[in-house]
C-alpha positions in Angstrom: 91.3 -86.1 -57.5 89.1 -83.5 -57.0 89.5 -81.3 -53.7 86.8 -82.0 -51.3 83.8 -79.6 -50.5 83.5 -78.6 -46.9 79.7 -79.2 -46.2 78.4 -77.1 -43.3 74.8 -77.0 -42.0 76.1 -73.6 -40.2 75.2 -70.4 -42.4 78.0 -68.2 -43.2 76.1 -64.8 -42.5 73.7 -64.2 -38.8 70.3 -64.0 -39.7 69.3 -59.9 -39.5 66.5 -59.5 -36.8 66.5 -55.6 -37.4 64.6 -55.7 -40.6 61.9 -57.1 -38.1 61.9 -54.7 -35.7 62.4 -51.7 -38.0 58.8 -52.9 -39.6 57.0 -52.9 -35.9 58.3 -49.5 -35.1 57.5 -48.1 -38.9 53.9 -49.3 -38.1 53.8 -47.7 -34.9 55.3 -44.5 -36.1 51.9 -44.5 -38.9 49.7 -45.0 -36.3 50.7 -42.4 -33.8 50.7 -40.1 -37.3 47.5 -40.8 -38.4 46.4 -39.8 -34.6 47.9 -36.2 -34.9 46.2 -35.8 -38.1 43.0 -36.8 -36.7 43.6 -34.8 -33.7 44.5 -31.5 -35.8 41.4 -32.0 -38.4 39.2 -32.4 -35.4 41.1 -29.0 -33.8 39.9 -27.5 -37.1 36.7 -28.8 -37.2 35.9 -27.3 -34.0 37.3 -24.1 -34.1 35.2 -23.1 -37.6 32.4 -24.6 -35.1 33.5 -21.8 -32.6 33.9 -19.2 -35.4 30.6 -19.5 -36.9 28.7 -19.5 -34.0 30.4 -16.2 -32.1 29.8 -15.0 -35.6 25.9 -16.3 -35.6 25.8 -14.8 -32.1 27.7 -10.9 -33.4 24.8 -11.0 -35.6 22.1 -12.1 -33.4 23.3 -9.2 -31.2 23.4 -6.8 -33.8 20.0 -7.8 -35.1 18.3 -7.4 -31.5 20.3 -4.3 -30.6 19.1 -2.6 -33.8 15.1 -3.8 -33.2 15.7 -2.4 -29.7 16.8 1.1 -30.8 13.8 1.0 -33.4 11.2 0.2 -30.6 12.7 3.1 -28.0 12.6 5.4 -31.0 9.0 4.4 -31.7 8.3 5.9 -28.1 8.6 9.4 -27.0 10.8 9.3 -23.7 9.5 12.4 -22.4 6.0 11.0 -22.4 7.4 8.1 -20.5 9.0 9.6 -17.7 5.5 12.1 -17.3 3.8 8.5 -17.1 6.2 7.3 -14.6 6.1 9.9 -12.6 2.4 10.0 -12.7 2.7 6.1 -11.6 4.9 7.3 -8.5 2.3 10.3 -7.4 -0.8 7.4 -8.0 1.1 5.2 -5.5 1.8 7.4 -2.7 -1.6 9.0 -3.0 -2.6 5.7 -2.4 -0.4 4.9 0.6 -1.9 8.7 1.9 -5.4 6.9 1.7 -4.6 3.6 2.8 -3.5 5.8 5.8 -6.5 8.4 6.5 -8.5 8.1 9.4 -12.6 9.6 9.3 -13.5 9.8 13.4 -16.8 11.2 11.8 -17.4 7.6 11.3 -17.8 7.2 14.9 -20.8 9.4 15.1 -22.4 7.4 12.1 -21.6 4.4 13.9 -23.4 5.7 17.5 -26.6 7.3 15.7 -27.1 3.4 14.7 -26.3 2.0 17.8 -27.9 4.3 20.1 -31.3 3.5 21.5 -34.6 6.1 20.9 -34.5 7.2 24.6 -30.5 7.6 25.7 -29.1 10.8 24.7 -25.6 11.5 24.6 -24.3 15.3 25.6 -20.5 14.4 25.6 -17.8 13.0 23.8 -14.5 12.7 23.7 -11.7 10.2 22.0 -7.7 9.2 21.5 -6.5 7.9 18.6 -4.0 5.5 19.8 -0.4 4.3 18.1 -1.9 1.0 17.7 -4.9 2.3 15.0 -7.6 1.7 17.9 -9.6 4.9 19.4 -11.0 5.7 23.2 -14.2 7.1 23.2 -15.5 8.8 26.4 -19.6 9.4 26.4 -21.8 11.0 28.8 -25.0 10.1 28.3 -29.0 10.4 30.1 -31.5 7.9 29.6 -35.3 7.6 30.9 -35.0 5.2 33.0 -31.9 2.5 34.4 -33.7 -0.6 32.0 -32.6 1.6 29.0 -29.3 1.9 30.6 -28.6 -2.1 30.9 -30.1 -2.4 27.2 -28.1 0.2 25.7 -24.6 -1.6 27.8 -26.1 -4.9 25.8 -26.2 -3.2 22.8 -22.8 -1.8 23.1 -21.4 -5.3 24.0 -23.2 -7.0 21.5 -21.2 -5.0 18.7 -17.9 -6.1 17.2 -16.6 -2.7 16.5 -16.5 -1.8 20.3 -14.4 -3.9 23.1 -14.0 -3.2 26.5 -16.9 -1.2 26.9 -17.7 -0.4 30.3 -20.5 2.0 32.1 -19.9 3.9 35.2 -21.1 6.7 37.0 -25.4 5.6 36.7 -26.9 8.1 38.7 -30.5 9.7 39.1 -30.7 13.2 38.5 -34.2 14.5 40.0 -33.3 17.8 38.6 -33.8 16.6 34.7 -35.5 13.6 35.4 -33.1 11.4 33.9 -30.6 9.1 35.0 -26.8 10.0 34.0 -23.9 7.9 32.9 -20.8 7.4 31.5 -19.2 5.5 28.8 -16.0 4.6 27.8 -14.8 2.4 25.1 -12.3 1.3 22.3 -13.4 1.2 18.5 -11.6 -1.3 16.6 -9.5 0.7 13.9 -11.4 -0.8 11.0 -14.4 1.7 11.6 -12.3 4.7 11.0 -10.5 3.7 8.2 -11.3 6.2 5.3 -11.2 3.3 2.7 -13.5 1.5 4.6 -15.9 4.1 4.8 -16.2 4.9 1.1 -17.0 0.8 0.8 -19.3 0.7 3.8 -22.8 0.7 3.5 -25.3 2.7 6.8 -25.8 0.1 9.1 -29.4 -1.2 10.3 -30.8 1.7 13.0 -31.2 -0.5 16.4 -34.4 -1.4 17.5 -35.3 -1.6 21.0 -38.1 -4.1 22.1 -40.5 -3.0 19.8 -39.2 -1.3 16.1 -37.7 2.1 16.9 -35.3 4.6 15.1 -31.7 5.3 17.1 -30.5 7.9 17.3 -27.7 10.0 19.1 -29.7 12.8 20.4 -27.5 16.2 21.0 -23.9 15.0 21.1 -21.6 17.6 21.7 -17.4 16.9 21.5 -15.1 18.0 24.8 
């Protein structure tokens, strides 16, 4: 009789479950592989970026640096600084202009505001900080009418401001009747610039067309 088989639905041997996971972690392992490797060709990739353009940018230098020393050469630096120091005199000759007063421009400005018959035999003025001038006139005219037109005539200019006239008398002696003037001419009139610019003014004209004039002016 023949010996009888054991039948068993158990397995002899455990089934291996490290094959399995060895797989997974194999796979993983590539993966985290093929990142470095992208990572470091990328690395490389930019820092022959980097190197060719600092060396684009050593030549562009080079290039502009050498253009540079060809156009100061083309110049002669002596002549430069002579026109640079020309450029400085030009300016502060300028500034000196800009600056310079002509108080002969107030006589030009009185022989054309000045009526026929008022004559003025004094004068005195002070510049002031401000760029304004006070005048101080003494004066004769024919008769007191005169007197009130020439004060409109005065009053009706822009150039003077607070113009006031004192001391009308009647002199029997000359005939005339005295007075005195005082005044403040706006700075513009004295200006030097202004006065190479300006054109004569229009002589006034009393109530029928007359030449002014200042008559004999003398300064105190």
């Amino acid at each position: 009789m023949d010996p009888q088989v054991s039948t068993s639905f158990i397995p002899k041997k455990t089934f291996d479950s490290g094959s399995s996971r060895s797989g997974g972690s194999g796979n993983a392992t590539g993966l985290v592989l093929l990142l470095a490797i992208l990572i470091f060709v990328a690395s490389l990739v930019a820092a022959g970026g980097i190197f060719a353009y600092q060396k684009l940018l050593t030549q562009s230098i080079a290039s502009k640096s050498a253009s540079l020393k060809a156009n100061e050469d083309a110049y002669n630096l002596t002549v430069i600084q002579e026109l640079i120091r020309a450029d400085s005199r030009i300016n502060e000759a300028g500034v000196l202009l800009n600056k310079h007063i002509a108080p002969s421009e107030i006589f030009a400005f009185l022989s054309m505001q000045t009526l026929e018959k008022v004559q003025f035999d004094s004068f005195e003025y002070s510049l002031k900080q401000d760029g304004t001038t006070d005048i101080s006139l003494g004066g004769l005219a024919d008769s007191f009418s005169t007197i009130a037109l020439q004060s409109d005539q005065f009053g009706a200019s822009k150039i003077l401001r607070d113009v006031v006239f004192s001391d009308v008398n009647l002199d029997p002696d000359k005939g005339k009747v005295t007075f005195s003037v005082s005044a403040t001419v706006a700075p513009s009139l004295i200006l030097y610039t202004n006065a190479l610019n300006s054109s004569p003014s229009t002589p006034v004209e009393e109530s029928e067309p007359q030449t002014g004039s200042v008559g004999t002016t003398t300064a105190q």
